[in-house]
C-alpha positions in Angstrom: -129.3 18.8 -60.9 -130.6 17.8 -57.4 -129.3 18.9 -54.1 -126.9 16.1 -53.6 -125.1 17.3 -56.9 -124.6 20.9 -56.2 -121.4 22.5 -55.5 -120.9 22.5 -51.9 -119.1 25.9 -51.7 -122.6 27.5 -53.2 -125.2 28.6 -50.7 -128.6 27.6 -51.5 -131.2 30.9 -52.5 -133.4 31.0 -49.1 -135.3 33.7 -47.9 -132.4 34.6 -45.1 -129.6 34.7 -48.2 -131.8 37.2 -50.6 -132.8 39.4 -46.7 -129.0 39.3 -45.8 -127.9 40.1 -49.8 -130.3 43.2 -49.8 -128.8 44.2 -46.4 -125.5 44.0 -47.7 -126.3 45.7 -50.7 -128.1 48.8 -49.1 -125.4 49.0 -46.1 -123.0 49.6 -48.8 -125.0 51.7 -51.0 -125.8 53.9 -47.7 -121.8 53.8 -46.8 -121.3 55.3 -50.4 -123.9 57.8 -50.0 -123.2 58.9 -46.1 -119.5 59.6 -47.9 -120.7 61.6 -50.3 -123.1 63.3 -47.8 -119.9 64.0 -45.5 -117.8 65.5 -48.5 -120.6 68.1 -49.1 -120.8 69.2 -45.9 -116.9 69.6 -46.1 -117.2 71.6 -49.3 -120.0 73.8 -47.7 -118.1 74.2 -44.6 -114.7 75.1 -46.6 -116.9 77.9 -48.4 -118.4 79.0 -45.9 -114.5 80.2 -44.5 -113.6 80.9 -48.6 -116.3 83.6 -48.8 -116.0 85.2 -46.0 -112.5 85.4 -44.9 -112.5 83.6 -42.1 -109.4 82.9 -40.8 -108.2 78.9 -41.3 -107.6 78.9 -37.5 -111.2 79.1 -36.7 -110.9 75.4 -38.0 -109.1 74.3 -34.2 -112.3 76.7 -32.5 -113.4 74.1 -29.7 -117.2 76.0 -30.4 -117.3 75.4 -34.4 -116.6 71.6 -33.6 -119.1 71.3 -30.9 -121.4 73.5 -33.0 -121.4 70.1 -36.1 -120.6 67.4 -34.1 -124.1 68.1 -32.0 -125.9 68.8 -35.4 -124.5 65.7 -36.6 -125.7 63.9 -33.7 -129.3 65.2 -33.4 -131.9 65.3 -36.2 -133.7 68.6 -37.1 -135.6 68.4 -39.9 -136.5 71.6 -41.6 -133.1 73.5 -39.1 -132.4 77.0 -40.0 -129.4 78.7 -39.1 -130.1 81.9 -37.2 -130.2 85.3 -38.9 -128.2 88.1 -38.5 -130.4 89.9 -36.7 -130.9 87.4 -34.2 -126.8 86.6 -33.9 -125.9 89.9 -33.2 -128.7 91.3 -31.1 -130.8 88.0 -28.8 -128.3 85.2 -28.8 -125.6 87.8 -28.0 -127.3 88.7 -24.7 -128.6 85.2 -24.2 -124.5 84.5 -24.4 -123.2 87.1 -22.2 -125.8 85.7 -19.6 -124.2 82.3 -19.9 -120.4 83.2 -19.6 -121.7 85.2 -16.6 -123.0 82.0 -15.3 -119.9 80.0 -15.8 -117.7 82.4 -14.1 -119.9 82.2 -11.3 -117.0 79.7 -9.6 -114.4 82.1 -10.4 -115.6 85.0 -8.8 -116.4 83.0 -5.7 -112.9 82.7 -4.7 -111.7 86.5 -5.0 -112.3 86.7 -1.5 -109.3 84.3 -0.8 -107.2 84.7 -4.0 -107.8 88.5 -4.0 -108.2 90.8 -7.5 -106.2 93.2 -9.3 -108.1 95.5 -11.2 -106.3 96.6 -14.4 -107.6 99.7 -16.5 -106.2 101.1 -19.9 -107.4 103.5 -22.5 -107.9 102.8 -26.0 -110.1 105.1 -29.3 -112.1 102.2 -31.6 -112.4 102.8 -35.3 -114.6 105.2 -35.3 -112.3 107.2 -33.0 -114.6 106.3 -29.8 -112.4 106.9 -26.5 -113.3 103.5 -24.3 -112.2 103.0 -20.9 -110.8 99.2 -20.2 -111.2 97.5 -17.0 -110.3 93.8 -16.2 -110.0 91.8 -12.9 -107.1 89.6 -13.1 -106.1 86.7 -10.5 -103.7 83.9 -10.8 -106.4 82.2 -13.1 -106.1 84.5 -15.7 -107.6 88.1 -16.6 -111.4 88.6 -16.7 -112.8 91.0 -18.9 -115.3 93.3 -16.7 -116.1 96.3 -18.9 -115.5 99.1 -21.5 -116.7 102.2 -20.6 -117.3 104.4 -23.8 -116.3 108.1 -22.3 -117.1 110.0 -26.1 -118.0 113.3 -25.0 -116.5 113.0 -21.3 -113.0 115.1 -19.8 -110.7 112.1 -19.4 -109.9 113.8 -15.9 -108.8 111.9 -13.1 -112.0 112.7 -11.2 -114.0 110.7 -14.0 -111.2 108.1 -14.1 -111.7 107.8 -10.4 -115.4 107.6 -10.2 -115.0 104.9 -12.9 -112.3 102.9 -11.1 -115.1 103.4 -7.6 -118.3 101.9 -10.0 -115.7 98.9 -10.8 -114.3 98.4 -7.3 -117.4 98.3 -5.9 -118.9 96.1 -8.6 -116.2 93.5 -7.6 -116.2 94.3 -4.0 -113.9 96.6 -2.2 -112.9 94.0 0.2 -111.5 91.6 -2.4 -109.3 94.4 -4.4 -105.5 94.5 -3.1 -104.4 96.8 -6.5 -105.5 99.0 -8.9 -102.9 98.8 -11.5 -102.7 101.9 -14.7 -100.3 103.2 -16.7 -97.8 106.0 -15.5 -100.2 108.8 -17.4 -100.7 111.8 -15.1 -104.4 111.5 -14.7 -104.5 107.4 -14.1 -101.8 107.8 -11.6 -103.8 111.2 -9.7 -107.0 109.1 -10.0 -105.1 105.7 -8.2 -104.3 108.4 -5.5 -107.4 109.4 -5.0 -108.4 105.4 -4.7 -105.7 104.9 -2.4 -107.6 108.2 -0.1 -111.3 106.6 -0.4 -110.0 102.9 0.4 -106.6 102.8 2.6 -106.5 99.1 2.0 -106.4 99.4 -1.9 -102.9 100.3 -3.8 -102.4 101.9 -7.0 -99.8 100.4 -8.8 -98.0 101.9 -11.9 -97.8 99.2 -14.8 -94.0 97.9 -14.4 -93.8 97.1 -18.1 -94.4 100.4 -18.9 -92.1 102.1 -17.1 -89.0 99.8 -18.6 -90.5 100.6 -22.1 -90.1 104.1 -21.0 -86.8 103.9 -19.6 -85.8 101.8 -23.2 -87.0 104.8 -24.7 -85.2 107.2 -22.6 -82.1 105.4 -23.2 -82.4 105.4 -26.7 -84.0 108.1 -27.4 -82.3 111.3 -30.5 -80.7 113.6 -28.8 -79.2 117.3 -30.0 -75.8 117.8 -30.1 -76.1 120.3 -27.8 -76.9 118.0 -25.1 -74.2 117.0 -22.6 -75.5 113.4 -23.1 -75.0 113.2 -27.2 -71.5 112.1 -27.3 -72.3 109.0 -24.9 -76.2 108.2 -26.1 -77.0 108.9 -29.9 -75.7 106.3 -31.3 -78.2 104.0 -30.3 -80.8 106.0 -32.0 -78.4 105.8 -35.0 -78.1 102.3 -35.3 -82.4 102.0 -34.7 -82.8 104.3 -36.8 -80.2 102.6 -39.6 -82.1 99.1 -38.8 -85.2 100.6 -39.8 -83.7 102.3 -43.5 -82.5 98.3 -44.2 -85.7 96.7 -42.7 -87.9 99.4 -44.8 -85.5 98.7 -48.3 -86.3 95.6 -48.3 -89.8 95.3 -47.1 -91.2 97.8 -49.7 -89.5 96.2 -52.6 -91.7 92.9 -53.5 -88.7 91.4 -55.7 -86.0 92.3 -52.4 -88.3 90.9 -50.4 -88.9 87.5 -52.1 -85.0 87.4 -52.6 -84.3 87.9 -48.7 -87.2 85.1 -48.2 -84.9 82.4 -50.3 -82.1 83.2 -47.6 -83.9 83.1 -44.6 -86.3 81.4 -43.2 -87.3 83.7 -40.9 -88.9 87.4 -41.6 -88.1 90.7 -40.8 -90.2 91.7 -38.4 -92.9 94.9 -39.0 -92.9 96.1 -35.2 -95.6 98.2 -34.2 -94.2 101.6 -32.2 -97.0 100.5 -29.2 -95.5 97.3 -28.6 -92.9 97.2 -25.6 -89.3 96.9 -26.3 -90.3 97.6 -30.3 -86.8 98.7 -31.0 -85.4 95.9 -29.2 -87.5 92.8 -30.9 -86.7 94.5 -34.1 -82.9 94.6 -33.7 -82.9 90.8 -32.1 -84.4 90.0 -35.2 -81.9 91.4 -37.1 -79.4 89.7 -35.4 -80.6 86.4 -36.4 -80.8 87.2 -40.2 -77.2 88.9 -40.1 -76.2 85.5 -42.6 -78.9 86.2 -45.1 -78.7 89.6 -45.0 -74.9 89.3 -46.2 -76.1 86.6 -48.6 -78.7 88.3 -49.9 -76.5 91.7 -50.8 -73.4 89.7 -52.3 -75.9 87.7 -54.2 -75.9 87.8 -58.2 -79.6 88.9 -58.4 -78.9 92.1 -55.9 -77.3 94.0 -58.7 -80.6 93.7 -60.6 -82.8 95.7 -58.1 -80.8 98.2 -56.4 -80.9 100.3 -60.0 -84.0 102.1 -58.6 -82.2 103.6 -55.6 -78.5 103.1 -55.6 -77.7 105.4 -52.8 -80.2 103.4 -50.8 -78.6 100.1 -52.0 -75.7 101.5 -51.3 -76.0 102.4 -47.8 -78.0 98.8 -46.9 -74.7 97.4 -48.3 -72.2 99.1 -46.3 -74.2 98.7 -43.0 -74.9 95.0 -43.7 -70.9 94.4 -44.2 -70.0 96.8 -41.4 -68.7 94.8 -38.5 -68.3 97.1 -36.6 -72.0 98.3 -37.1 -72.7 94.9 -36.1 -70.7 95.2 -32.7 -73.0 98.0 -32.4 -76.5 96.2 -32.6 -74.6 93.2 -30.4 -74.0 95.9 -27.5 -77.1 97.3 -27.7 -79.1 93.7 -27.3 -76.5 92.7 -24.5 -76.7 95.7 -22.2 -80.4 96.0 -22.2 -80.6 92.5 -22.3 -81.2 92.3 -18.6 -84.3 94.6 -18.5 -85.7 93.3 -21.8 -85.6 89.9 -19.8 -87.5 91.5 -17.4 -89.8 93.0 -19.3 -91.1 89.5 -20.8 -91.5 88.0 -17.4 -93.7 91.1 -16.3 -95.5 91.4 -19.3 -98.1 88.5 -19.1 -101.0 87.6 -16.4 -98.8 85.4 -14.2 -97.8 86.5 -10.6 -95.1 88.3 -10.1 -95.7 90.8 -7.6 -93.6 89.7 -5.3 -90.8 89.5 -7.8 -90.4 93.4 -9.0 -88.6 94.6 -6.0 -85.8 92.0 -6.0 -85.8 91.8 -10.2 -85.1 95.5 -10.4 -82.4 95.8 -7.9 -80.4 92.5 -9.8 -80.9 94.3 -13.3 -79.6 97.6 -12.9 -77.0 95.6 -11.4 -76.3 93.3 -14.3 -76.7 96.1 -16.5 -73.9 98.0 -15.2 -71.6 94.6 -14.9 -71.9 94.0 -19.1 -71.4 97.5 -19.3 -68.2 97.9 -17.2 -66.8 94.3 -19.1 -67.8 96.2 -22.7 -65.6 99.1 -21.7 -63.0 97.5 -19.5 -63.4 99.6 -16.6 -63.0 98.3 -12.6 -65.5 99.0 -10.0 -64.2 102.0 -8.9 -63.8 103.8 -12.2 -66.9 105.8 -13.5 -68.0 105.2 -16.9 -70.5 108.6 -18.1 -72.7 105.8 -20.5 -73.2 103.5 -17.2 -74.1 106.8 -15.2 -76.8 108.1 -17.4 -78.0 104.4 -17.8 -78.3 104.5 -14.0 -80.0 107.7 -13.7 -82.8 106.7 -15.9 -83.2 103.5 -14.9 -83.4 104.7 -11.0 -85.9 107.9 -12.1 -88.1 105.2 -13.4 -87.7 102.9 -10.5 -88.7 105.5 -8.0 -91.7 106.5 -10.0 -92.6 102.8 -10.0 -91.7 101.6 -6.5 -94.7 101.1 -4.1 -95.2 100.1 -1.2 -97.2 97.0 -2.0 -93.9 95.7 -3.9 -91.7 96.1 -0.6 -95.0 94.1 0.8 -95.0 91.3 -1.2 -91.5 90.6 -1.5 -91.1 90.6 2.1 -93.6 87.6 2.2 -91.6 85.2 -0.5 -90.1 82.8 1.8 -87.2 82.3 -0.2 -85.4 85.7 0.0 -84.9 84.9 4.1 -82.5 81.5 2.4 -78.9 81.8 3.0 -78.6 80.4 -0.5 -80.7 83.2 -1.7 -78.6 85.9 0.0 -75.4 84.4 -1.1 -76.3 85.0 -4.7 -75.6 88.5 -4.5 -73.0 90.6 -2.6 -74.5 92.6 0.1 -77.7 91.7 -0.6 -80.2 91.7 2.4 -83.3 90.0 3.6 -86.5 92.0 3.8 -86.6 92.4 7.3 -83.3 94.1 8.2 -83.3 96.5 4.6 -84.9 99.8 6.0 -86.0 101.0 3.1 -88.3 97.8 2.8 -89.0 97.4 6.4 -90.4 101.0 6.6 -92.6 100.3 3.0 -94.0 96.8 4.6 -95.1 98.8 8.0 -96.6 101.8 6.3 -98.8 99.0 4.3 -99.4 96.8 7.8 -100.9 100.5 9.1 -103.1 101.0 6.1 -104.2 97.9 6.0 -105.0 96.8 9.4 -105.1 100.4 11.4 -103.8 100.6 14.5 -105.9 98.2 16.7 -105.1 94.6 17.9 -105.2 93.4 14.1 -101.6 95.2 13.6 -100.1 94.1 16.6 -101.2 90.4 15.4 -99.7 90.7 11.9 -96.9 92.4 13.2 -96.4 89.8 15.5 -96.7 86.6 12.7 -94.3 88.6 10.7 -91.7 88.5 13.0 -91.9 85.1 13.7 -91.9 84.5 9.8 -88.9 86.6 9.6 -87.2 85.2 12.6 -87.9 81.7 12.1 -89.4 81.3 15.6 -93.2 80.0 16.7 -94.1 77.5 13.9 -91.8 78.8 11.2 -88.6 76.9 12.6 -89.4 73.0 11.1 -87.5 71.3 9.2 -89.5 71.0 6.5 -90.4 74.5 6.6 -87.0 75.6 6.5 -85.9 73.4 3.8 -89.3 74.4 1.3 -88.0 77.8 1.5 -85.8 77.1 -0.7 -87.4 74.7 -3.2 -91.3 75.4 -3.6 -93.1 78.5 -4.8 -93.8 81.2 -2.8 -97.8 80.5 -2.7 -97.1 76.9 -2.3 -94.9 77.5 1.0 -97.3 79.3 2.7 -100.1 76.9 2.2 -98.2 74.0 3.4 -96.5 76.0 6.5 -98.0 79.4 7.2 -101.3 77.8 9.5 -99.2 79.2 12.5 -99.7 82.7 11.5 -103.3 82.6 10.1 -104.1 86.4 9.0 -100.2 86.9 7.6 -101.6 83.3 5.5 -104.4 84.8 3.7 -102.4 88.2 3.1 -99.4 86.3 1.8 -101.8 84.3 -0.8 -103.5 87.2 -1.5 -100.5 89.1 -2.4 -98.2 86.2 -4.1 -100.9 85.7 -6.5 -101.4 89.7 -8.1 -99.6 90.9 -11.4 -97.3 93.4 -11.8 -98.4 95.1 -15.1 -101.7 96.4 -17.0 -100.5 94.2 -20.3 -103.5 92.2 -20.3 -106.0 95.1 -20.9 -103.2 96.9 -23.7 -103.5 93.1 -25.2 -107.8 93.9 -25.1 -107.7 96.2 -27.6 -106.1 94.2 -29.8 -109.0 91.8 -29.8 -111.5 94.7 -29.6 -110.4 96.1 -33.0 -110.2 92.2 -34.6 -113.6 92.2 -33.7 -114.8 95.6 -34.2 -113.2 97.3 -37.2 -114.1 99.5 -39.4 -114.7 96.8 -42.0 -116.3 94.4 -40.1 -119.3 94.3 -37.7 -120.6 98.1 -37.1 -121.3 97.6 -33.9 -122.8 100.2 -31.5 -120.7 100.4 -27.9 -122.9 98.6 -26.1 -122.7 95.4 -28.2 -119.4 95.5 -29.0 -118.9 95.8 -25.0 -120.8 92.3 -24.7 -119.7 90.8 -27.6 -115.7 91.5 -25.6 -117.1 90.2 -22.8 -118.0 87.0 -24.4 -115.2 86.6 -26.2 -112.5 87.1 -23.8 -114.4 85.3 -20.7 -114.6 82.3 -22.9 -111.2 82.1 -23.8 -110.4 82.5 -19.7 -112.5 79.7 -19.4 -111.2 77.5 -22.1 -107.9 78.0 -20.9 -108.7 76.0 -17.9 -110.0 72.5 -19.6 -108.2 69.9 -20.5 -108.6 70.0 -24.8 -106.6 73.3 -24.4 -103.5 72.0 -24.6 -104.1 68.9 -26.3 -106.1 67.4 -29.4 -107.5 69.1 -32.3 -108.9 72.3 -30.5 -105.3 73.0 -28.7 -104.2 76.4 -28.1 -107.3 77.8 -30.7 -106.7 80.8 -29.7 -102.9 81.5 -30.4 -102.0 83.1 -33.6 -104.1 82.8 -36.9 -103.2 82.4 -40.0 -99.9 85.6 -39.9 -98.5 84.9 -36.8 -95.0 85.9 -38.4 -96.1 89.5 -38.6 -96.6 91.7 -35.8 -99.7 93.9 -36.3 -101.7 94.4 -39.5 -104.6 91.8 -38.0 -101.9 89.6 -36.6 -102.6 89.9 -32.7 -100.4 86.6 -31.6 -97.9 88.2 -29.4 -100.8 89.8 -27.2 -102.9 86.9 -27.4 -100.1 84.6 -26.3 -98.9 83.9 -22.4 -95.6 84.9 -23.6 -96.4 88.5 -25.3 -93.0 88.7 -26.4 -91.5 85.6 -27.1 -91.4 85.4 -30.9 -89.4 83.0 -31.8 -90.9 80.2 -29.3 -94.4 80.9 -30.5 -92.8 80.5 -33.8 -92.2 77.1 -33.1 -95.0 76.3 -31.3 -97.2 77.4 -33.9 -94.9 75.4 -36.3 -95.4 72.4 -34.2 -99.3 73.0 -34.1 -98.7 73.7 -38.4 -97.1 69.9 -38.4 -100.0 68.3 -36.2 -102.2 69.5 -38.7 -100.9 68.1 -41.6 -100.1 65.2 -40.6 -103.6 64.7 -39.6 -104.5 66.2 -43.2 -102.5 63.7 -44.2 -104.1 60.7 -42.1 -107.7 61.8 -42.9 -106.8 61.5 -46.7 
C-alpha cells in the first residue's frame, strides 16, 4: 500500500509520533504512580493520628498543613524527622525565641493600648503549685509566665514580689490593672501593688464574684437558719437535677436510650466552671421532652429493675410540673446575672461596662422576682431581700474605683436616650458616688500638679459638652459608635483624657483567661503525656498559647480549611474530661452556639470529604 492509499484518519509512524506516544505513555504512568504516592502518604499520615491518639482536629492545625505542603514543595533527599530529644529540648527553645519575635509588634503598642495583667493559681499533675500571669489587651491574652512556687508560703508578700518581677517585666508605665481572684492573699498582695505604684489598680475578677454570689444564693442551708424557709429549695432542686443527670449517665443502656430521644446530651459540668449549677439546669430544660419520652417509654421498665427507688424518684421529678416551675424560676431570676457573667467572662473589653451592668441586673433581678410573686413596688418580698443582700455584699467587695473611671469615660451614658432607659438613672458626672471614685483615681494617677488640673479640666468639658465636645457629629456618635471608636474620632480636643479613655475602654474585667490556661496546661502536661520538668512545660505554654494569639489575628482563622483550629476537638459536647472547648472558645459559656458552630465546621468537612472522594 503506498502513501496515497492509506487511510487519511491514520497518522503516519515519524519520530515526533513514537517521542509524543512515549510522553503520553509515561505522563500517564507518572499520574498513576504520583496517586498512588499521595494515598500512602495519606495512609501514613492517618496512622500517624491512629497510633497515637491524636486528636482528628489537629487535621484543621494551620502548622501540620504548612509543615507537608512545604515538604511537598521542596526536595530532601535522605530527610529525617527530628527525634524526641531534639523536639522537646532545641527546637522548643529555638520556638519560644520565634513567637517572642513575632510578638514583637504587639508589645509595641502597650504603651498606647495599655495592659492588664491577669494572675491565677493552679497545682499540675504532679501536684506542683504554679503561679499564672498573662498580659491581656483588646488583642487578646498573652501568655507571660508560670511561676512554679513548690516549696514557697503562697503569702501575699511572695504573690506581691511576683506580681513586681511581672510589672516590671512589662513596664510599669504601660499596666492600668492587676486583676486576681477575690482570695485573701491575691487581694492583700493587689493592695500592696496599688501602695508601690499609685497609678496601678487591683481589680477583683468580676466573674468570680457572681459565681460566688450564685453560690451564695444557692447554697444548703440548716433549718435553723432564718433564711431556710425562703432559700433551700434551690439547693433542692440542684441537688434533684444532679440524682436524674447521675441515673442516667452511669447506666450505659439509660444512657443510649435518652440519646435516641434527644439530640442533645446532658451535660457533665465540672464544679470549677462558673454558673456550673446554672448550665447544668439550662440544659435540662432543653431535654425536659425527652426526658418525659424517655421515662414513659416501653424499654424504661426494662432498666429501672436494678434501682427502683431511684427509677422511681427520676420519674416523679421528670413528671412533676411543678418541679419544673421550679428549675423555670430558678433560670429566669438569675437569668440576668448569668447574662452577665457570659459577657464578662471572655478577653473582650468591658471595663467600662461593670458599673452600669451591675446596677441594671440587681434591678432586673428583683423586677422578675416581684412579677413571680405578684408583689408591687412597695411591698417587701424576704426571697428578693436576701437576693439583694448578697448580691450588694458582692458588689461592694468588687466595686473599684477604676470601674467608676472607666464608665465615666463611655460617651454614651452622657445620651438622653441612654438615661431614658432607666428610671432615675444618672450620668457619671452628677452620681456622687461615681464622681468621688473618678477623682480619687484622677489624684492617683496624675498627683496634684498641673496634669490634674488639665484632666480635670478635659473632663468637664467632656461631661459638659463644651470646648470641642459640642459638634454635631460628636454629639450624635455618642449614641451610635463604640466607646473606643468615639474618642478616636472626637476626643483630639482633650488630648491626655484621649489616651486615658483608650487606655481604659480597651481593659477586661475578669482573670477568665488565665483559669482557661490551665486548662491547656494540663492537655499538654498530664500525667500521661509529656513528663515535662516546669521549666519546659513553661515554654512549651508559652508557645502554644502565643501562637494561637497570633493566629487569631490572620485571615485563614476564620475561613478555609484551618478555621477556628483551635475550638473544640473531637468531645466538644462534654465539658471536662479532656474536652477544654468552653475555655478555649471567645464565648466560655455559650454551649449551645459552639454547638452549632462546631456542627457547621463538622458539615464543611464532610462535604469536602465528600468532594475530595
Amino acid at each position: 500500500m503506498t502513501a496515497s492509499n492509506m487511510p487519511c484518519n491514520v497518522p503516519l509512524l515519524t519520530d515526533g509520533n513514537i517521542i509524543g506516544r512515549k510522553r503520553m505513555a509515561s505522563s500517564t504512568i507518572e499520574a498513576l504512580f504520583d496517586a498512588k504516592t499521595r494515598s500512602k502518604l495519606d495512609a501514613l499520615i492517618a496512622r500517624m493520628f491512629y497510633s497515637a491518639g491524636l486528636p482528628f482536629s489537629l487535621a484543621r492545625n494551620p502548622w501540620f498543613r504548612q509543615a507537608f505542603i512545604f515538604a511537598a514543595n521542596n526536595k530532601f533527599s535522605g530527610y529525617v524527622p527530628p527525634s524526641y530529644s531534639k523536639i522537646r529540648t532545641g527546637l522548643l527553645v529555638q520556638e519560644k525565641t520565634c513567637v517572642e519575635r513575632m510578638l514583637r509588634p504587639i508589645k509595641t503598642i502597650w504603651s498606647l493600648k495599655g495592659v492588664s495583667i491577669v494572675s491565677d493559681g493552679w497545682s499540675d499533675p504532679q501536684r506542683r503549685p504554679l503561679l499564672n500571669f498573662m498580659a491581656v489587651t483588646e488583642d487578646g491574652p498573652m501568655f507571660l509566665r508560670a511561676v512554679n512556687i513548690e516549696g514557697e508560703l503562697n503569702s501575699k508578700e511572695y504573690i506581691f514580689e511576683k506580681m513586681l518581677e511581672t510589672i516590671d517585666f512589662v513596664g510599669a508605665a504601660n499596666v492600668v490593672q492587676v486583676v486576681t481572684d477575690n482570695a485573701a492573699n491575691c487581694r492583700a498582695a493587689g493592695l500592696l501593688v496599688e501602695q508601690k505604684y499609685p497609678r496601678i489598680f487591683w481589680t477583683p475578677c468580676v466573674v468570680h464574684s457572681l459565681d460566688l454570689a450564685l453560690k451564695n444564693i444557692g447554697a444548703i442551708r440548716s433549718e435553723e437558719d432564718p433564711e431556710y424557709e425562703h432559700c433551700n429549695w434551690i439547693s433542692e432542686v440542684v441537688s434533684d437535677a444532679q440524682q436524674i443527670q447521675d441515673f442516667i449517665l452511669n447506666h450505659s443502656m439509660r444512657l443510649s436510650m435518652f440519646n435516641d430521644f434527644s439530640k442533645l446530651k446532658l451535660l457533665a459540668i465540672a464544679e470549677t466552671r462558673f454558673a456550673s449549677q446554672i448550665v447544668m439546669l439550662k440544659r435540662f430544660r432543653e431535654v425536659q421532652q425527652a426526658l418525659t419520652l424517655l421515662i414513659v417509654s416501653s424499654k424504661w421498665s426494662d432498666y429501672r429493675a436494678e434501682n427502683e427507688g431511684k427509677a422511681r424518684f427520676v420519674r416523679e421529678k421528670v413528671i412533676n410540673g411543678f418541679w419544673w416551675d421550679k428549675v423555670k424560676y430558678i433560670l429566669d431570676f438569675t437569668e440576668p446575672i448569668y447574662s452577665m457573667i457570659r459577657v464578662a467572662d471572655t478577653d473582650k473589653s468591658c471595663l467600662h461596662l461593670i458599673y452600669e451592668m451591675w446596677d441594671s441586673m440587681i434591678e432586673k433581678v428583683k423586677v422578675i422576682i416581684y412579677r413571680h410573686e405578684g408583689k408591687k413596688e412597695d411591698e417587701q418580698s424576704p426571697f428578693y431581700n436576701i437576693v439583694h443582700e448578697i448580691l450588694q455584699s458582692r458588689w461592694l467587695n468588687n466595686n473599684t474605683p477604676l470601674h467608676c473611671l472607666a464608665h465615666s469615660l463611655n460617651p454614651k451614658c452622657y445620651t438622653q436616650a441612654w438615661l431614658a432607659e432607666v428610671d432615675g438613672r444618672e450620668a457619671p458626672h452628677v452620681d456622687e458616688e461615681i464622681s468621688i471614685a473618678r477623682n480619687t483615681c484622677f489624684r492617683r494617677m496624675f498627683g496634684d500638679g498641673p496634669e490634674l488640673h488639665k484632666i480635670k479640666q478635659q473632663f468637664g468639658n467632656f461631661s459638659s459638652f463644651t470646648a470641642g465636645f459640642n459638634s454635631f457629629d460628636s454629639l450624635e456618635d455618642r449614641t451610635y459608635l463604640e466607646p473606643k471608636s468615639w474618642w478616636a474620632i472626637h476626643g483630639s480636643f482633650a488630648p491626655e483624657l484621649q489616651k486615658l479613655a483608650l487606655k481604659l475602654l480597651g481593659q477586661p474585667a475578669s482573670s477568665s483567661c488565665a483559669e482557661r490556661n490551665w486548662s491547656t496546661y494540663g492537655l499538654m502536661h498530664s500525667t500521661t503525656g509529656n513528663r515535662l520538668n516546669p521549666g519546659h512545660a513553661e515554654d512549651l505554654l508559652f508557645v502554644h498559647q502565643n501562637l494561637r494569639l497570633i493566629s487569631r489575628k490572620s485571615t485563614e482563622y476564620s475561613s478555609g480549611p484551618t478555621r477556628f483550629w483551635d475550638i473544640g476537638g473531637d468531645t466538644h459536647e462534654i465539658f471536662g474530661g479532656g474536652a477544654h472547648f468552653l475555655e478555649e472558645a471567645v464565648l466560655s459559656l455559650d454551649e449551645p452556639e459552639l454547638e452549632a458552630l462546631l456542627d457547621d465546621i463538622g458539615a464543611l468537612e464532610n462535604e469536602a470529604a465528600r468532594t475530595e472522594a
